[in-house]
C-alpha positions as CSV (number, residue, x, y, z in Angstrom):
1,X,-6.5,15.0,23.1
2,X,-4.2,12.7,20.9
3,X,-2.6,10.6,22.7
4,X,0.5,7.5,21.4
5,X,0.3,4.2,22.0
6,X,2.8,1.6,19.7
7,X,0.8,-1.9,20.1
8,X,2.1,-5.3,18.9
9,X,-0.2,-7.8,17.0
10,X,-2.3,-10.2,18.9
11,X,-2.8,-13.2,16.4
12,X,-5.5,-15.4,15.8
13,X,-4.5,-18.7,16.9
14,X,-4.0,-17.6,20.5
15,X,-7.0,-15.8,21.2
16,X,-11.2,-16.5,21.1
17,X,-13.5,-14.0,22.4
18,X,-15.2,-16.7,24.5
19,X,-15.1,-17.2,27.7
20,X,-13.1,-21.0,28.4
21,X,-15.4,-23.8,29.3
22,X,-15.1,-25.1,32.9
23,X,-12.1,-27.7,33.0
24,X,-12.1,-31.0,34.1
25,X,-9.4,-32.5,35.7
26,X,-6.7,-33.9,33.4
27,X,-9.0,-32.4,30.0
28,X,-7.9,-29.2,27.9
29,X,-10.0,-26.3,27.4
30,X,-10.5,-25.4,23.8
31,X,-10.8,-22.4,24.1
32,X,-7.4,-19.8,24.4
33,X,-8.4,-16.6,25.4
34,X,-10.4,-15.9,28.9
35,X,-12.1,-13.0,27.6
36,X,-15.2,-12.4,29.9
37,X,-15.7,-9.7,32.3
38,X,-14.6,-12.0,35.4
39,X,-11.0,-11.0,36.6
40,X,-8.7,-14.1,37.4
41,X,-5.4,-14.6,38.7
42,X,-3.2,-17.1,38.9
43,X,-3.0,-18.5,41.9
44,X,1.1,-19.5,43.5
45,X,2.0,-21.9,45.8
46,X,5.9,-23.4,46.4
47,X,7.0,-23.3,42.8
48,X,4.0,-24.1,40.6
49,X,0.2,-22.6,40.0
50,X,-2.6,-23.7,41.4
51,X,-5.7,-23.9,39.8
52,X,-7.4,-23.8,43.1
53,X,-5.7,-22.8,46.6
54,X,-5.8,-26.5,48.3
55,X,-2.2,-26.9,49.9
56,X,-0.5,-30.0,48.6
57,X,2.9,-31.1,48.6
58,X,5.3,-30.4,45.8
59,X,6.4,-33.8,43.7
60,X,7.5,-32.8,40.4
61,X,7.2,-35.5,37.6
62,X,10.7,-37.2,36.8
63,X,9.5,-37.4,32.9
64,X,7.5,-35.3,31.0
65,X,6.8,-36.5,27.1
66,X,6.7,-33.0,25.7
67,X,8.9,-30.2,28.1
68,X,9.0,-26.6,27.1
69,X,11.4,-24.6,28.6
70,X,10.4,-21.1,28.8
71,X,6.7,-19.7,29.8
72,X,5.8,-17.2,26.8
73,X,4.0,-16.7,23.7
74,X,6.2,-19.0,21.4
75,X,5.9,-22.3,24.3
76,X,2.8,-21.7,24.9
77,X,1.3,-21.7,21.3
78,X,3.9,-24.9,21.4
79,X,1.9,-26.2,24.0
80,X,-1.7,-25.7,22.4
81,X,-0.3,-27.2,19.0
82,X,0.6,-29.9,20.6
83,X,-2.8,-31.0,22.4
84,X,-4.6,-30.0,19.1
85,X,-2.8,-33.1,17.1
86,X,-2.1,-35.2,20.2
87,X,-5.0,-34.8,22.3
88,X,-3.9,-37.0,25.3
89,X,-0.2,-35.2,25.4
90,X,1.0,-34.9,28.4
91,X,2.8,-31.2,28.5
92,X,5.2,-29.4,31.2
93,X,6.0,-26.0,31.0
94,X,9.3,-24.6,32.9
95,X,9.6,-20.9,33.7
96,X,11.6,-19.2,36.1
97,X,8.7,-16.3,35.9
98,X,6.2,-16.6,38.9
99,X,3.2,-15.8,36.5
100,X,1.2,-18.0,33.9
101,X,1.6,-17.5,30.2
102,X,1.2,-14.0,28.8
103,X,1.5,-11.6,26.2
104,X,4.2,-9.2,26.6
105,X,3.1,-6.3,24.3
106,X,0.2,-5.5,26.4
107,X,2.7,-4.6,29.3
108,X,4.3,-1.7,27.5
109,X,0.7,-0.6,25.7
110,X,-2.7,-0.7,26.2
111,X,-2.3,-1.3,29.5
112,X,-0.7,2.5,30.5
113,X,-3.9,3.6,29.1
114,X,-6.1,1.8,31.0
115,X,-8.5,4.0,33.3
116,X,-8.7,0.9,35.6
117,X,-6.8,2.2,38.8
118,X,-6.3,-1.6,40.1
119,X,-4.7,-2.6,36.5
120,X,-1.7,-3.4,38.0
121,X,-3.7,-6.3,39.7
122,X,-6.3,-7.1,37.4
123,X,-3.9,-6.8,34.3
124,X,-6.9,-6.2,32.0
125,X,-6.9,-3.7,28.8
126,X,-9.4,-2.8,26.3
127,X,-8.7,-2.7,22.7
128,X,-9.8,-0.1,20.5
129,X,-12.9,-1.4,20.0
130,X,-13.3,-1.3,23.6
131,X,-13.7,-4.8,24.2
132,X,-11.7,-5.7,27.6
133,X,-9.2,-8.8,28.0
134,X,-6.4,-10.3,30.1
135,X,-2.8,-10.9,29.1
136,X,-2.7,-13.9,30.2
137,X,-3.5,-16.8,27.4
138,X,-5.8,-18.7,29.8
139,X,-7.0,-18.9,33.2
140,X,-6.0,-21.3,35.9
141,X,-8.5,-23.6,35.8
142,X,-6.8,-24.3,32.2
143,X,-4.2,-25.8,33.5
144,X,-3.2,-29.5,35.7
145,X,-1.2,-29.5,38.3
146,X,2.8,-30.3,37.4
147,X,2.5,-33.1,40.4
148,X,-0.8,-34.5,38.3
149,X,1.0,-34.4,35.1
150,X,1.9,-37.9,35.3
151,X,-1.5,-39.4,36.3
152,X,-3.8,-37.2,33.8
153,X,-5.4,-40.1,31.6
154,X,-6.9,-37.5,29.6
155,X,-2.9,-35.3,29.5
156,X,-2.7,-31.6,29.6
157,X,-0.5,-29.0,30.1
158,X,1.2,-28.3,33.5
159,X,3.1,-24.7,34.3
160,X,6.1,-25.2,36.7
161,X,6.6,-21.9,38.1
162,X,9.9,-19.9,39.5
163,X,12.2,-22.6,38.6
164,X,15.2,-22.3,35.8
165,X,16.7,-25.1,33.7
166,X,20.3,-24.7,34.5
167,X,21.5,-27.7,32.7
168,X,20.6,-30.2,29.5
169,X,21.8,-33.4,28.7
170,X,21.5,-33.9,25.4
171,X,22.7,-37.8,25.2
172,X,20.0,-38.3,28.5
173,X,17.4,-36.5,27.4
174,X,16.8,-34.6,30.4
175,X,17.8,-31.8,32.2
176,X,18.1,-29.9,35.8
177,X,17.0,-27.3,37.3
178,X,17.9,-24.4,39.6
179,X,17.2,-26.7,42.7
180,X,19.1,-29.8,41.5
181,X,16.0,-31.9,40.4
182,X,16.4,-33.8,37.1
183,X,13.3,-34.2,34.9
184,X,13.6,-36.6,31.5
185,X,11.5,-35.9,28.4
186,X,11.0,-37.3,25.2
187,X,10.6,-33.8,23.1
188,X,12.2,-30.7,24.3
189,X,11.4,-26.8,23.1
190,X,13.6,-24.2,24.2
191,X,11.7,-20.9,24.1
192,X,13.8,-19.2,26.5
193,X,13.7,-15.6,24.6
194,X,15.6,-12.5,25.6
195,X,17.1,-10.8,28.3
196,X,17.2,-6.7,28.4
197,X,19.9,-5.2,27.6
198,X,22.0,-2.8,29.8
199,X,24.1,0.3,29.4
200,X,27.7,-0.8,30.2
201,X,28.1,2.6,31.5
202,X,25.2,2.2,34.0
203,X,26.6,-0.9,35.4
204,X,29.9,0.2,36.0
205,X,28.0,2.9,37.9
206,X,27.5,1.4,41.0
207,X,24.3,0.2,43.2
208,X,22.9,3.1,43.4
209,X,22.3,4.0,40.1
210,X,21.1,0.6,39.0
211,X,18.7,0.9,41.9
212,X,16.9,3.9,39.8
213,X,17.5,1.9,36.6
214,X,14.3,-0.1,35.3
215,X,14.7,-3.0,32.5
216,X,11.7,-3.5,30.9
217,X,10.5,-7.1,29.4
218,X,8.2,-8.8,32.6
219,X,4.7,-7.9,34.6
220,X,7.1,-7.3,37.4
221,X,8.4,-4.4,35.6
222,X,5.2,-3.1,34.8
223,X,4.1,-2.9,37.9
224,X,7.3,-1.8,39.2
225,X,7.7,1.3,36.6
226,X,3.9,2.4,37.5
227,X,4.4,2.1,41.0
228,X,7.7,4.3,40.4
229,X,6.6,7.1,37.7
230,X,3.9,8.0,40.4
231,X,6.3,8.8,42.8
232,X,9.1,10.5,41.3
233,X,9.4,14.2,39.0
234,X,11.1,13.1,36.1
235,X,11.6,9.8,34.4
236,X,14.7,9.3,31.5
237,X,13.8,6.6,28.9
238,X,17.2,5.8,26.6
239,X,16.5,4.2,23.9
240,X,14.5,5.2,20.3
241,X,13.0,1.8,19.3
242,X,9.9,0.1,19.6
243,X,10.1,-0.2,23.5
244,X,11.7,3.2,24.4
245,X,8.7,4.8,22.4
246,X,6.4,3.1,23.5
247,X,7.2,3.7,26.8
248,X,7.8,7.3,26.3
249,X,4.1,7.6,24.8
250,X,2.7,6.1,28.2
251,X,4.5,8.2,30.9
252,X,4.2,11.3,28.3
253,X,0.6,10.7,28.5
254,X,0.9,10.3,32.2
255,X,2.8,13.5,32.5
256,X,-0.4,15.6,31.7
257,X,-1.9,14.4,34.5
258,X,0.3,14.3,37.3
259,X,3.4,16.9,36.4
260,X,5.8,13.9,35.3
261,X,8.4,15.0,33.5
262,X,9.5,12.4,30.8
263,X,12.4,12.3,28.5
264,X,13.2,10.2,25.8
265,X,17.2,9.9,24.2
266,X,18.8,8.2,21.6
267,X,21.4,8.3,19.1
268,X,19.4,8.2,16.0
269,X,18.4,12.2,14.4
270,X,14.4,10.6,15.0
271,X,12.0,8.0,16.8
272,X,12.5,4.9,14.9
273,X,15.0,6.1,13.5
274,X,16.6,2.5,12.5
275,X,13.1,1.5,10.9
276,X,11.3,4.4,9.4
277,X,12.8,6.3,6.5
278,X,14.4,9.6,7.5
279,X,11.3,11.9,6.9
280,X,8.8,9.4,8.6
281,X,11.0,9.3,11.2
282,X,10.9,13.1,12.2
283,X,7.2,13.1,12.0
284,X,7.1,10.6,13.8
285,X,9.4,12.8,16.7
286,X,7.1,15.4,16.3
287,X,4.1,13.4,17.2
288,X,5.6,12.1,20.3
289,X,6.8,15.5,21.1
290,X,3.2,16.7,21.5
291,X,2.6,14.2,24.0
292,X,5.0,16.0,26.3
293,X,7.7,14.0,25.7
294,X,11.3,15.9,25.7
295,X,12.7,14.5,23.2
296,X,16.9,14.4,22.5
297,X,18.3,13.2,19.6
298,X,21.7,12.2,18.7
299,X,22.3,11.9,22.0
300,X,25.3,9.4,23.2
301,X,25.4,8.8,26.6
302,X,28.7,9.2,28.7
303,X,28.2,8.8,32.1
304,X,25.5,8.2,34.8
305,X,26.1,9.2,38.2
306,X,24.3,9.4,41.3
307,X,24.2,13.3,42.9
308,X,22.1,14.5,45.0
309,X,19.7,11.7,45.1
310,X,19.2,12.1,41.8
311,X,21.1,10.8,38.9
312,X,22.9,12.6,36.4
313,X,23.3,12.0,32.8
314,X,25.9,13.2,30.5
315,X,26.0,13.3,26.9
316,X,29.1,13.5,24.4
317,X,28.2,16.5,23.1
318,X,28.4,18.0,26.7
319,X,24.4,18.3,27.6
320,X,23.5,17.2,31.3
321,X,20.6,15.5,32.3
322,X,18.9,15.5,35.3
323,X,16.3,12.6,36.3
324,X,15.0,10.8,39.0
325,X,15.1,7.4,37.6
326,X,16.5,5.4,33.9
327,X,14.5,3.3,31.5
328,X,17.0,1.6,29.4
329,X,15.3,0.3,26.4
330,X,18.6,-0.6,24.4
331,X,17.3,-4.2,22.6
332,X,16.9,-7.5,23.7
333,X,19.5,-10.6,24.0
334,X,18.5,-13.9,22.8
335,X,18.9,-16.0,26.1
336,X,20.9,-18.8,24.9
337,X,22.4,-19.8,28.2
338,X,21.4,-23.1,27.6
339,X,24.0,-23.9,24.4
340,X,27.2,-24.9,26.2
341,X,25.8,-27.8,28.7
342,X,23.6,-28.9,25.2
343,X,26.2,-28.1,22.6
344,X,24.2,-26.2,20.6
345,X,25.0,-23.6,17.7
346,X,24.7,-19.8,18.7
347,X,24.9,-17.9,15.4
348,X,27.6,-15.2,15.9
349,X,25.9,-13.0,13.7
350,X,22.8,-12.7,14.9
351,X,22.8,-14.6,18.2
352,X,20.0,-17.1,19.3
353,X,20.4,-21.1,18.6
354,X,20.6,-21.9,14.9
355,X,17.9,-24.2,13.9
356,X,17.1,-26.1,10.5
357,X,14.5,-25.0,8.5
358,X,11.9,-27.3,10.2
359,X,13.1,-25.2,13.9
360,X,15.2,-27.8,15.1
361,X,18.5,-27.7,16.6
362,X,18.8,-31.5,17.3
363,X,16.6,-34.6,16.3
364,X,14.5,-33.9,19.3
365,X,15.1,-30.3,20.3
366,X,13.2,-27.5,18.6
367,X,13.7,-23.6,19.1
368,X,11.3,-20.7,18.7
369,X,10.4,-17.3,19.2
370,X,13.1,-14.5,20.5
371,X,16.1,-17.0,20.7
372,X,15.8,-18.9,17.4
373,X,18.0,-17.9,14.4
374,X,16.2,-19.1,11.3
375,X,17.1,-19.5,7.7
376,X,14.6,-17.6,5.4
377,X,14.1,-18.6,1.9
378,X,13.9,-15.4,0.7
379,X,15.7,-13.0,3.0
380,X,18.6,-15.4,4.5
381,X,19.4,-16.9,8.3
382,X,17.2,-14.5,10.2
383,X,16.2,-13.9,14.5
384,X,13.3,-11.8,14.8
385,X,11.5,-10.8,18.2
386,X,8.1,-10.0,16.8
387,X,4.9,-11.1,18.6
388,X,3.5,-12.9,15.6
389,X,7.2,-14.7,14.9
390,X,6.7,-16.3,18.6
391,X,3.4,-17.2,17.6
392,X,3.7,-19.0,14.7
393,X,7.1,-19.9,15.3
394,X,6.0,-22.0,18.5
395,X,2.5,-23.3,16.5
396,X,4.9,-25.2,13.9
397,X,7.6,-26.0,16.5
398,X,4.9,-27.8,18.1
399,X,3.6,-29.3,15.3
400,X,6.7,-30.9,14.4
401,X,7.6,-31.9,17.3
402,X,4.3,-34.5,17.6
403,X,5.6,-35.3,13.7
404,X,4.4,-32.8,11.8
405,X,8.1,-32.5,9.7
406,X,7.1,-28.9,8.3
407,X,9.2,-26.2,7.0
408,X,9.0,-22.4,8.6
409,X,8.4,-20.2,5.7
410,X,6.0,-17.5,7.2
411,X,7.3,-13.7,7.1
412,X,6.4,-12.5,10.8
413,X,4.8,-8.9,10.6
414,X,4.2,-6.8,13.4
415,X,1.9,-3.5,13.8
416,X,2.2,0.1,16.0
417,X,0.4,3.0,16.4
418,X,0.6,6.4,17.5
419,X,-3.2,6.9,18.8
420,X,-6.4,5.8,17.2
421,X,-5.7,7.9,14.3
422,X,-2.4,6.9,13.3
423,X,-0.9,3.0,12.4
424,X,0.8,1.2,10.6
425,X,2.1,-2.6,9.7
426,X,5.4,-3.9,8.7
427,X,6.6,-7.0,7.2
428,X,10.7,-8.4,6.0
429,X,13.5,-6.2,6.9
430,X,12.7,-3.0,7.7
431,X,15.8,-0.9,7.9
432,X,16.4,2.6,7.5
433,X,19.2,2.0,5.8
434,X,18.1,0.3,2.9
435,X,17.0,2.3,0.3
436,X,13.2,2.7,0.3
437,X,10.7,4.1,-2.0
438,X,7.5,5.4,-0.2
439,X,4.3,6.4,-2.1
440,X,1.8,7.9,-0.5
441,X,-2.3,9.2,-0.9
442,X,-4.8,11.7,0.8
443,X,-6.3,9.3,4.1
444,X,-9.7,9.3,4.9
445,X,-11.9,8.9,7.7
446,X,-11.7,4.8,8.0
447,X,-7.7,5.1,7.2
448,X,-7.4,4.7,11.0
449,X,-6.3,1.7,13.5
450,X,-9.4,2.3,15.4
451,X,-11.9,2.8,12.1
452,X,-9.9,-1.0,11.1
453,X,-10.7,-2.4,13.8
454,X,-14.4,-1.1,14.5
455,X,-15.0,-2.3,10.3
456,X,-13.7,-5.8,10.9
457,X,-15.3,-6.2,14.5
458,X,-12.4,-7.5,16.3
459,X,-10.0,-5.7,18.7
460,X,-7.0,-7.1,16.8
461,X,-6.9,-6.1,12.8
462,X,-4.2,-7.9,11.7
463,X,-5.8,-11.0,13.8
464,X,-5.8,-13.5,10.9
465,X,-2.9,-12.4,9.5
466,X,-1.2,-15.9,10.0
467,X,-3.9,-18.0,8.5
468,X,-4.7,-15.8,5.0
469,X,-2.7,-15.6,1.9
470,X,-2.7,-13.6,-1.2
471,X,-5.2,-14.2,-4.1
472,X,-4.0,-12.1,-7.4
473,X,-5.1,-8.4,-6.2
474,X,-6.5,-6.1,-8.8
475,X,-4.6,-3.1,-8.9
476,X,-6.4,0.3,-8.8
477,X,-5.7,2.1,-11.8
478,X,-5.2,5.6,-10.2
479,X,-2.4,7.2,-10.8
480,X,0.4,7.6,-7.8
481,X,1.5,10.5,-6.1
482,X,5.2,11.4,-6.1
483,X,7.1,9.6,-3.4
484,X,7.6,10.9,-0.3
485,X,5.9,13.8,-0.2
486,X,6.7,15.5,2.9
487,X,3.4,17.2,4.0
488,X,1.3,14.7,3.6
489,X,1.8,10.9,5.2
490,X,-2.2,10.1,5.4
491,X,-1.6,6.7,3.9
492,X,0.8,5.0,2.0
493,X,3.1,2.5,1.4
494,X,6.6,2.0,2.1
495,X,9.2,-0.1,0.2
496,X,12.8,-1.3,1.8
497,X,15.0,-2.6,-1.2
498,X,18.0,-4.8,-1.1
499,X,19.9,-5.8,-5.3
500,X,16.6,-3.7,-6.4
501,X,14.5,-6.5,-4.9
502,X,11.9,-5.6,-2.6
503,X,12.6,-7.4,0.9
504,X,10.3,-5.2,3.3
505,X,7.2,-3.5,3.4
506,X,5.5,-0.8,5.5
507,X,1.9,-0.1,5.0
508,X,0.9,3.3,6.4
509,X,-2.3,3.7,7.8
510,X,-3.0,0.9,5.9
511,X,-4.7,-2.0,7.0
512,X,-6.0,-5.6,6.1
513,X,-3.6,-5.7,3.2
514,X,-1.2,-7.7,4.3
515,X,-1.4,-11.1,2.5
516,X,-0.8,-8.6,-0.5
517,X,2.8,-7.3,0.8
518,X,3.8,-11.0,2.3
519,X,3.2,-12.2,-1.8
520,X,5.6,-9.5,-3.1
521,X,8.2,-10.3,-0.6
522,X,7.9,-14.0,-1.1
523,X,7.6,-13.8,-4.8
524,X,11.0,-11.9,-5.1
525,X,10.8,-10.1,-8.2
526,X,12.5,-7.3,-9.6
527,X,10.3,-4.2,-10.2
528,X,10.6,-1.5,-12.9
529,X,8.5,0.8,-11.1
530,X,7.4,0.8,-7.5
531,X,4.4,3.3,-8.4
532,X,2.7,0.4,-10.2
533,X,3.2,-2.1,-7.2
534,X,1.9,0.3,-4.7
535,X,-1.6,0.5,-6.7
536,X,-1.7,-3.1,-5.6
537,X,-2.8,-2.1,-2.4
538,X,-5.4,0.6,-3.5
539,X,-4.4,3.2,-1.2
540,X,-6.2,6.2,-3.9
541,X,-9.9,4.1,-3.5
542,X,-12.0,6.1,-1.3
């Protein structure tokens, strides 16, 4: 049975597929990843994690050298590049999420698919080369204690859970949080990333209807939306993008099993319909069709009430929809609540804090991840919300902030798929409406995600995608297809033009290619014929 699954890249640096060493008090672990068997959780007491479940008394440290605000992907790749060039840093993490760092992708993926019937708890997936890991970056025992913090001779990084920074002073150097305390630092990173959007129409709707309305971004809401599409008839996910398909491909998978009806709406004539070109876009509808999904397109929403214990949707065009609860997966807002009390720039184009091109906003306040708006060499002032932008956005943020003084040039990529047999890989702008040119070949049997990642041996394909770069490819020297042909999308590769220059690539069932497409984006060249670039990536080899 074929089932869809969209998965985000994991990336190198933040992974290892050994288990961590034990941890001494104060010392770092070098490795990032638990990846044994052995389930952990963190353990929660008062507002911070305990490595262990001895009661102590909460005293937060009034200084911390290096304070992250924010508890995901981009801080903590902050927080490991900072220990790797300044060993005896002492590091505080401040997130108002109860959990240790994790990865978020995982939440709307792999982990539906799990045949685990605790996963909720354990919070483990398996890859497609069945290999089984945690979301979270590292176990407890990783970690010191934030009240330790400031008597570790050897540093190390402290998580302070369930708190919020309400407040920076900028002159000070130091800020407050939530409950009034004040801590001081020397280097500050503000990784606060997004907030789910909402439906104005759904919260003008009343209690009720917000009730049976899920916003998707945290573990909470994983757990939360399984606990809820086992319970109810008929789940409503609005929203075409990555999220609302992802999560469509989950519960449609789910629906086979247990009677579920799911439906998916969005304004857009296809899934992805603001990334894929048009035709890839209705195949891609297609596929997630056959996963029992109902899918509606072009559908605006007009109202949501609540009748009948059930809610009902209206469209503009007149259809009515009836459900039992809402996913709305309508994009994500750059948190920037931060930028008044610190008098920081919020770019009004694309939101998020604008930073300089070495991520900082002021001489010792970097940004990364989801709420930094960047300027990019080649493709202008940028914010993107990828997986592998938060990785290596927060890596150099860190860096430079122990000294490093080094520019952000990488071009973030990120990677779905609809089942093992379908994938693909993007990199620059993306948008459907650019002009593209696609070329595409006859796939073969290892022109899969899984056969990728099975060849290379790793559960992630695109896993050193941040570390390699392009070496002058030799082009294959079979001829190309037509573009776009329309019954066949095996493999191929897609290319988004802006002024004839080609600023983003898609590479279609296509994989471990993508040093090749980061070198034609960063080289910036016009091209006569697209055809000849496409042989580049030898997508006619057998």
């Amino acid at each position: 049975t074929f089932f869809c699954i969209f998965a985000a890249a994991l990336t190198e640096p933040l992974v290892s597929s050994e288990p961590p060493p034990a941890v001494e008090s104060g010392k770092p672990s070098v490795s990032l990843m638990h990846d044994s068997t052995d389930i952990f959780q963190p353990q929660i007491l008062g507002a911070y994690v305990l490595a262990d479940s001895t009661p102590v008394s909460l005293k937060l440290p009034a200084h911390a050298p290096y304070l992250l605000i924010g508890g995901g992907t981009a801080s903590f790749a902050a927080a490991r590049s900072i220990r790797a060039r300044d060993p005896g840093a002492k590091v505080l993490i401040v997130t108002d999420e109860p959990d240790l760092p994790y990865m978020r992708p995982p939440l709307s993926k792999e982990l539906w698919f799990s045949d685990d019937p605790a996963v909720t708890d354990t919070l483990r997936f398996k890859q497609w080369n069945g290999k089984e890991r945690s979301i979270y970056f590292q176990p407890p025992s990783f970690y010191i204690r934030p009240e330790d913090l400031d008597g570790a001779e050897n540093g190390g990084v402290a998580v302070l859970n369930n708190r919020k920074v309400v407040y920076m002073d900028v002159r000070g150097n130091k800020v407050k949080l939530d409950d009034d305390t004040e801590i001081s630092y020397d280097k500050c990173l503000i990784a606060t990333g997004g907030i789910p959007r909402n439906l104005q129409l759904i919260e003008r709707a009343g209690e009720e209807v917000m009730k049976r309305t899920t916003l998707f971004r945290k573990i909470e809401d994983f757990k939360s939306l399984d606990k809820v599409s086992r319970n109810v008839k008929s789940v409503t996910i609005i929203g075409g993008g990555f999220l609302g398909s992802e999560l469509a491909c989950a519960l449609g998978r789910r629906s086979t099993e247990s009677g579920l009806e799911v439906i998916q709406m969005f304004p857009e004539k296809g899934n992805m319909g603001k990334v894929l070109p048009e035709y890839l876009s209705n195949w891609t509808t297609e596929k997630v069709k056959k996963e029992g999904v109902k899918v509606l397109t072009e559908a605006l929403v007009k109202s949501v009430t609540c009748k009948d214990d059930q809610l009902e949707i209206k469209l503009k065009d007149g259809r009515v929809v009836t459900t039992d609860h809402i996913v709305a997966a309508v994009g994500l807002e750059p948190n920037v609540d931060l930028a008044k009390s610190a008098g920081l720039e919020v770019d009004s184009d694309f939101g998020g804090y604008r930073v300089n091109a070495e991520l900082q906003a002021r001489s010792n306040i970097w940004v990364a991840g989801d709420a930094a708006c960047f300027y990019d060499i080649r493709l202008g002032r940028r914010r993107v919300e990828h997986h592998d932008h938060a990785v290596v956005s927060g890596r150099l943020a860190g860096e430079n902030m122990t000294g490093a003084s080094k520019p952000y040039w990488h071009q973030s990529m990120f990677w779905s798929d609809l089942g093992p047999d379908v994938g693909y890989e993007a990199i620059g702008i993306v948008d459907s409406s650019l002009p593209t040119v696609g070329v595409f070949a006859k796939a073969t049997a290892k022109d899969t995600p899984k056969a990728a990642t099975e060849m290379s041996g790793t559960g992630i394909r695109s896993e050193s995608e941040t570390e390699d770069t392009a070496v002058s490819p030799v082009a294959s020297d079979t001829p190309s297809p037509a573009a776009e042909n329309k019954d066949d999308f095996g493999k191929g590769v897609i290319f988004y033009l802006r002024d004839k220059v080609v600023v983003g690539i898609i590479l279609w069932n296509v994989f471990n290619r993508m040093p090749i497409a980061r070198k034609i984006i960063k080289d910036g060249e016009e091209h006569a014929d697209l055809n000849e670039v496409a042989k580049l990536f030898n997508i006619h080899e057998d």
